[in-house]
C-alpha positions in Angstrom: 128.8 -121.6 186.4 132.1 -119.7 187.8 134.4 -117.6 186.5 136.7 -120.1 186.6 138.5 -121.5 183.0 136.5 -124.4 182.2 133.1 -122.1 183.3 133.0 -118.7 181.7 136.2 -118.1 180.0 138.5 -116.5 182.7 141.4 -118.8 181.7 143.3 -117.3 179.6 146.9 -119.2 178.9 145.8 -122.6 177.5 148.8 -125.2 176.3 149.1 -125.6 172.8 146.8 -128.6 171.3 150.0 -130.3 170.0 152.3 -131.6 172.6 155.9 -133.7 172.9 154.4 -137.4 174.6 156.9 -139.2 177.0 155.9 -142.6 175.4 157.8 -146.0 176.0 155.7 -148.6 173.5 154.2 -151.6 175.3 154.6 -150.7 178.8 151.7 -149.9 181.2 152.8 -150.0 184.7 152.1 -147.3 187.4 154.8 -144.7 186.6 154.1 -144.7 182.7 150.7 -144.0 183.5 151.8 -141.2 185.6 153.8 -139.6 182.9 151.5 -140.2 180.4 148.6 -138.2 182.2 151.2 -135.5 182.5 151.3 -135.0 178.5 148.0 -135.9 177.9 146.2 -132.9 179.2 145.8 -131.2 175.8 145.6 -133.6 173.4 146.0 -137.4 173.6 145.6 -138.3 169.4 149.6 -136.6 169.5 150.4 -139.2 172.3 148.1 -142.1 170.6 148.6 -141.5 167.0 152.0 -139.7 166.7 155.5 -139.8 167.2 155.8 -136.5 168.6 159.7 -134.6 168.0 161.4 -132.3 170.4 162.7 -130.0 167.2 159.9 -129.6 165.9 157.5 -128.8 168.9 160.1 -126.3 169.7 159.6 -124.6 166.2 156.3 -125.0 165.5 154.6 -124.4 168.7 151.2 -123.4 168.0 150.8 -121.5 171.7 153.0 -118.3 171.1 151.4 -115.7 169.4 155.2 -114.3 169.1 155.5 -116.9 166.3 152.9 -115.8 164.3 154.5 -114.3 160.9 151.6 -114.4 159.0 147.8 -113.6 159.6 146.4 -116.2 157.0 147.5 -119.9 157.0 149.6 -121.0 153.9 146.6 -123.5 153.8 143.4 -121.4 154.2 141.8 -119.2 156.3 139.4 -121.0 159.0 136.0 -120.4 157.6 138.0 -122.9 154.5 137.6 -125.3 156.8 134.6 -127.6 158.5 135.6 -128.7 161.8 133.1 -128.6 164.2 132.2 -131.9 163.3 135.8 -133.3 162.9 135.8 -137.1 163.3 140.0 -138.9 163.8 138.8 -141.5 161.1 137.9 -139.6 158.3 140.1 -139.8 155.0 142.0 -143.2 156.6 141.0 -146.9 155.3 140.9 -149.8 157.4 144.7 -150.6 156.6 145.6 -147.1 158.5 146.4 -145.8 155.2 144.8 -142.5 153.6 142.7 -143.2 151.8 143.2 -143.4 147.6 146.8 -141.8 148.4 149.9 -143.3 147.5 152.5 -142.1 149.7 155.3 -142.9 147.4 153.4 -140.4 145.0 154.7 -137.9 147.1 157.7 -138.7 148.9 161.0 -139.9 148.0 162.6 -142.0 150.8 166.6 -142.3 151.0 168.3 -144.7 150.0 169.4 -146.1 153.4 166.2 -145.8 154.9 166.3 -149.3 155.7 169.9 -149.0 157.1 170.3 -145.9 159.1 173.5 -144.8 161.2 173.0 -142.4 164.7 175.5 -141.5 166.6 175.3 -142.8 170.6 176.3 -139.1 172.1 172.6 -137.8 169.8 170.7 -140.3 172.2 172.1 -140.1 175.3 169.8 -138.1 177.9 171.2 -135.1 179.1 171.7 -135.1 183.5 168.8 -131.5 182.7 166.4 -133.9 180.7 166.5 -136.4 183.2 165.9 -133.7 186.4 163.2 -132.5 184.3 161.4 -136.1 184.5 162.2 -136.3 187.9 160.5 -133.1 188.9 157.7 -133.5 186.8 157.0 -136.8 188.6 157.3 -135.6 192.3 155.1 -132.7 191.1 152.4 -135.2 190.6 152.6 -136.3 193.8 152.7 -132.7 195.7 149.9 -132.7 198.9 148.4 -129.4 200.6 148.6 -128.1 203.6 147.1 -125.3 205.9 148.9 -121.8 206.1 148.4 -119.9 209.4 149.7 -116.9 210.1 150.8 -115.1 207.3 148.9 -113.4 204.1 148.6 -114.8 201.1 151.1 -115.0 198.6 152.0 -116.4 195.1 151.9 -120.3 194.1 149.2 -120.5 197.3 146.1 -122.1 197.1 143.0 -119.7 198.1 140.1 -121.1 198.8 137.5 -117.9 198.4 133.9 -116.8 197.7 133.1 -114.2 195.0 130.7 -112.8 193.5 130.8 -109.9 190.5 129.0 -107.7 188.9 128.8 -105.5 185.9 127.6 -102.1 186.0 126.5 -102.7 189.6 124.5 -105.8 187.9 125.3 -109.4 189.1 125.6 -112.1 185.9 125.6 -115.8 185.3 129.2 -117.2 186.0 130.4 -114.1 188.3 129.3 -116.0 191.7 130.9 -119.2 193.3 132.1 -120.3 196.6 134.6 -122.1 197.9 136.6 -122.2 194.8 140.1 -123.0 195.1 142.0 -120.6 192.9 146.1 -121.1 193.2 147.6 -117.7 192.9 149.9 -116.8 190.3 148.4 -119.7 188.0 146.3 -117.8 185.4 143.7 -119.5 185.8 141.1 -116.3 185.5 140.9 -113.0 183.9 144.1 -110.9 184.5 144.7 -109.1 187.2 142.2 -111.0 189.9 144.9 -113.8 191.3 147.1 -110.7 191.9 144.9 -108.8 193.9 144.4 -111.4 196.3 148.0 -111.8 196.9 148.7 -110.2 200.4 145.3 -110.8 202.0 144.8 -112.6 205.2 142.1 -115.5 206.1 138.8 -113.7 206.7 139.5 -110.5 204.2 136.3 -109.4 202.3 137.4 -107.3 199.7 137.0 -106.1 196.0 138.8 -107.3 192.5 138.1 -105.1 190.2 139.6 -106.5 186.3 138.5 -105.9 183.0 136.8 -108.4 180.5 139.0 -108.8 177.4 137.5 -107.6 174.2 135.4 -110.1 172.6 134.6 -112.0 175.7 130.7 -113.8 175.3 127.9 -112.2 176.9 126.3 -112.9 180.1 123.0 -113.1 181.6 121.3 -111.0 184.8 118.9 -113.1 187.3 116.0 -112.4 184.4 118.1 -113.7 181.6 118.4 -110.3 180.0 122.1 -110.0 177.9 124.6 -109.0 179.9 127.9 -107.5 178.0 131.0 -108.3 179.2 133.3 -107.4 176.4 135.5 -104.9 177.3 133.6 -104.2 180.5 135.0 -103.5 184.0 133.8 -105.8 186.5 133.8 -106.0 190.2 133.9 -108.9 192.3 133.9 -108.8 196.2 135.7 -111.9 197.4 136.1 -113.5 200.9 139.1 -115.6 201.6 138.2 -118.6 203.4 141.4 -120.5 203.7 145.0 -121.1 202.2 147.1 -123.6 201.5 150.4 -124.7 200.4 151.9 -127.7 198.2 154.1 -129.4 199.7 156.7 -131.8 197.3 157.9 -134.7 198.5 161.8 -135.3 198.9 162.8 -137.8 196.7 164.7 -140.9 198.5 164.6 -144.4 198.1 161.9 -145.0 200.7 159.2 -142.5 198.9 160.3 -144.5 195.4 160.4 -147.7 196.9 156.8 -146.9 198.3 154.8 -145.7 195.2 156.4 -147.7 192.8 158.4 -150.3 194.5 155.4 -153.1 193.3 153.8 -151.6 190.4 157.7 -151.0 188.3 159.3 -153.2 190.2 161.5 -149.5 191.0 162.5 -149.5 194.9 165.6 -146.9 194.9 166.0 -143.0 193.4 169.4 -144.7 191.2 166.6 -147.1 190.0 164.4 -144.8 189.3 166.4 -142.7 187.7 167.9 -145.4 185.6 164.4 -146.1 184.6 164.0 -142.5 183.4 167.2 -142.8 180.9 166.1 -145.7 179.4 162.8 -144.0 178.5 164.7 -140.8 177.3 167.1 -142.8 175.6 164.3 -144.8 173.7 162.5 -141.5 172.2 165.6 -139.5 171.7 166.2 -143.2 169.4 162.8 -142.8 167.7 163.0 -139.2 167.2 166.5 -139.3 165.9 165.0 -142.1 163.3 162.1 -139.8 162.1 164.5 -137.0 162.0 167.1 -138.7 159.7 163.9 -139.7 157.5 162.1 -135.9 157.6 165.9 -134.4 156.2 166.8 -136.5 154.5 163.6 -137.8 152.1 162.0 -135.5 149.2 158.9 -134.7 149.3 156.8 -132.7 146.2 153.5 -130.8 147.1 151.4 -132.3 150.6 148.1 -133.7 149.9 145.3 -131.3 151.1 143.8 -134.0 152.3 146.4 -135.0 155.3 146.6 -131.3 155.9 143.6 -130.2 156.2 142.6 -133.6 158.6 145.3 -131.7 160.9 143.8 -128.5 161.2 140.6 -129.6 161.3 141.6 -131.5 164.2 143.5 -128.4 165.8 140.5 -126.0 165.1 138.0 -128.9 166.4 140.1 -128.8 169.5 140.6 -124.8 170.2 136.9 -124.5 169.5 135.7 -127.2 172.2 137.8 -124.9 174.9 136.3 -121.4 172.9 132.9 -122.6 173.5 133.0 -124.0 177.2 134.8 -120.8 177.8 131.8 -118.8 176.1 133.8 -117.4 173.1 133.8 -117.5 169.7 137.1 -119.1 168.0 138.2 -115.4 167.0 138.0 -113.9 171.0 139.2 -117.1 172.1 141.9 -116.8 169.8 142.3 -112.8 171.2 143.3 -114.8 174.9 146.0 -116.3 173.3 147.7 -113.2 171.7 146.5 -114.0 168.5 144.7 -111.2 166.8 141.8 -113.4 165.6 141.3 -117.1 164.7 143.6 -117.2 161.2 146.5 -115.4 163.2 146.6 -118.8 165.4 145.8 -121.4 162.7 149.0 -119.6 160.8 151.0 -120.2 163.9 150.6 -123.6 163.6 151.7 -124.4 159.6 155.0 -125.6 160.0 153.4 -128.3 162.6 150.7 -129.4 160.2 153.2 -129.4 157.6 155.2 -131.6 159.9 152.5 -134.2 160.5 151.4 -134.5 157.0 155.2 -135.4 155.9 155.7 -137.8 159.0 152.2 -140.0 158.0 153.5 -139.9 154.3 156.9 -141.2 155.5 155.3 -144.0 157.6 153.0 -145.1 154.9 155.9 -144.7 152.3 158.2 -147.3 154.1 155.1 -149.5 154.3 154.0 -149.4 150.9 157.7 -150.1 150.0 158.2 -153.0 152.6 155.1 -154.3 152.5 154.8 -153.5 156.4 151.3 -154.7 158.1 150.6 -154.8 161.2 149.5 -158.4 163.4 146.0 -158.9 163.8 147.3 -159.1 167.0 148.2 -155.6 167.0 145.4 -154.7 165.4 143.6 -156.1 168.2 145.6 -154.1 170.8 145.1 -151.4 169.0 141.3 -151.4 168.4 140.8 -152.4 172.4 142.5 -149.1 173.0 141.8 -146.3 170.7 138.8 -147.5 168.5 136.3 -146.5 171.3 137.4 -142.7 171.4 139.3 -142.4 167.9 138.0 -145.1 165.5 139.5 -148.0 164.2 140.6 -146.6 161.2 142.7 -144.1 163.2 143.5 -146.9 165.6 144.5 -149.0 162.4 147.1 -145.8 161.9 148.7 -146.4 164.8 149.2 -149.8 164.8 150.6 -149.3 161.4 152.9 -146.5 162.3 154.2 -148.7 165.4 155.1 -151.5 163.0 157.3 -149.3 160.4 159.0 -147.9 163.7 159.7 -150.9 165.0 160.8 -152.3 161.5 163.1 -149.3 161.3 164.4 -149.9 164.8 165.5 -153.0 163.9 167.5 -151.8 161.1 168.8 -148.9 162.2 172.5 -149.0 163.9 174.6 -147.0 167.0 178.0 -146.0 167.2 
């Protein structure tokens, strides 16, 4: 085990479990899959189960600990809730609906919900929204090369050999070699990329950091506790090698090349074009479920849809606290947060979000008696149903329906 993130903990800057999905619905060619694995990282139930909003992933970002007005969730403290045993079905029926909750129990839809009016200049992509897809793409697609001749620097890749100690005492997860680390990342504790920065190939040399308070304990070569909380360590680290990525220019050869016969895409106007229509197609869906979350009434959420949220969010963060060696509380301490309720409080406005947005769906589909195909529920089921379960899978395919249903209805001028 290393001291690398997904080893002992070192990582400490993890991307917040809930994350805006570029999605466009039935399409599964080369370059959605590209851009799907970009937004997938964290969490894919938010680009599964859904319909993820720019406004309010800006608002309710549950990764800044400068957000955090409140030390106690509006909903509960953690130890209110069990969720290292969280499973995505529980509380749904096989219909995708909660189950014994009637959504128009809590939520007033308006009265054009079935005949909504947006505005064409609200859903046209911005030239900055579409660079951003661009880049993001041709950093997928970024290749590594040698670097001779110069020390190292940040954004590099260092290939190195380390191994630390504590009180002169070496412990599990302190040794590795040839890692490759890229510099300036924050991928381990602070302060060790930086001190590699402005070493040549062949340097042997110490880090010293410090282990953040509440950091898990180690083990020596006997198995005897090792503390690290709090503790200075010292690692002496060779550098082996360095590298750079390299990004590809973007011209209609390198399009027409990667996805000239998977998306049918052989020029960087196409290409482009094909990002607007995608842009254009969730700036439309968002700007539906937007009208709907302003302009609908809603009376007290059920704790049930809540707490299935944060459950699923505490589930999550404690996966990653555990690989890491933590507790949720000094996992929580990485991300600014002063202990595990600080960061579930972050986060209310999101669960808040989510629990409206299902009991909007379901609303719409209670009121139009909106199923979906067993068709779709096939699709759906061959998808999800492995990983999620087909009750959440039945969610989806029900959400899907009322969006599309809504689509259909819904006029641009």
């Amino acid at each position: 085990m290393g001291i690398c993130s997904a080893c002992t903990g070192l990582l400490l800057c993890i991307r917040p479990i809930f994350m805006e999905v570029f999605l466009l619905k039935n399409n599964t060619k080369k370059l959605l899959c590209i851009l799907l694995a970009l937004a997938a990282v964290v969490c894919i139930i938010v680009a599964c189960f859904t319909l993820s909003r720019r406004s309010q992933t800006d608002s309710a970002s549950s990764g800044s600990a400068s957000s955090t007005a409140a030390s106690v969730s509006q909903f509960g403290s953690v130890a209110d809730f069990d969720y290292e045993a969280f499973d995505y079905s529980d509380g749904l029926d096989e219909n995708g609906y909660w189950s014994g909750i009637k959504a128009l129990d809590y939520v007033t839809l308006p009265e054009d919900f079935d005949s909504i009016a947006l505005k064409e200049n609200d859903l046209t992509p911005t030239e900055d929204e579409l660079q951003q897809q661009v880049d993001n793409l041709l950093n997928q697609y970024t290749s590594s090369q040698p670097v001779t001749g110069r020390a190292a620097q940040s954004g590099d890749v260092a290939n190195i050999d380390y191994t630390g100690t504590v009180d002169g005492v070496a412990f599990t997860g302190g040794t590795a070699t040839g890692y490759d680390l890229t510099l300036g990342s924050g991928s381990f504790i602070d302060g060790f990329e930086d001190q590699i920065i402005g070493h040549n190939v062949g340097d042997t040399f110490d880090v010293t950091v410090t282990f953040p308070d509440g950091y898990g304990d180690s083990t020596d070569a006997e198995g005897n506790t090792i503390t690290l909380s709090g503790k200075e360590a010292v690692f002496s680290v060779t550098l082996n090698s360095i590298s750079e990525s390299v990004t590809p220019e973007l011209t209609d050869e390198w399009v027409d090349s990667n996805f000239g016969t998977s998306d049918d895409l052989h020029t960087v106007d196409a290409l482009r074009s094909y990002f607007n229509d995608a842009l254009y197609a969730t700036n439309y869906e968002n700007a539906i479920v937007d009208y709907l979350m302003s302009n609908s009434t809603f009376k007290e959420l059920p704790s049930e849809i809540t707490s299935y949220y944060i459950r699923m969010f505490l589930n999550y963060y404690n996966q990653y606290a555990t690989a890491y060696g933590m507790d949720l509380n000094a996992f929580a301490q990485t991300q600014g947060y002063t202990d595990a309720d600080a960061m579930l409080a972050a986060s209310d406005a999101y669960f808040e979000h989510l629990a409206k947005q299902d009991l909007l769906f379901q609303a719409v589909a209670e009121t139009e008696g909106i199923a979906p195909t067993d068709d779709e529920i096939a699709q759906a089921d061959s998808t999800y149903a492995a990983t999620y379960g087909q009750n959440r899978a039945h969610l989806n395919a029900l959400q899907s329906c009322v969006l599309d249903w809504l689509e259909a209805r819904t006029t641009v001028s």
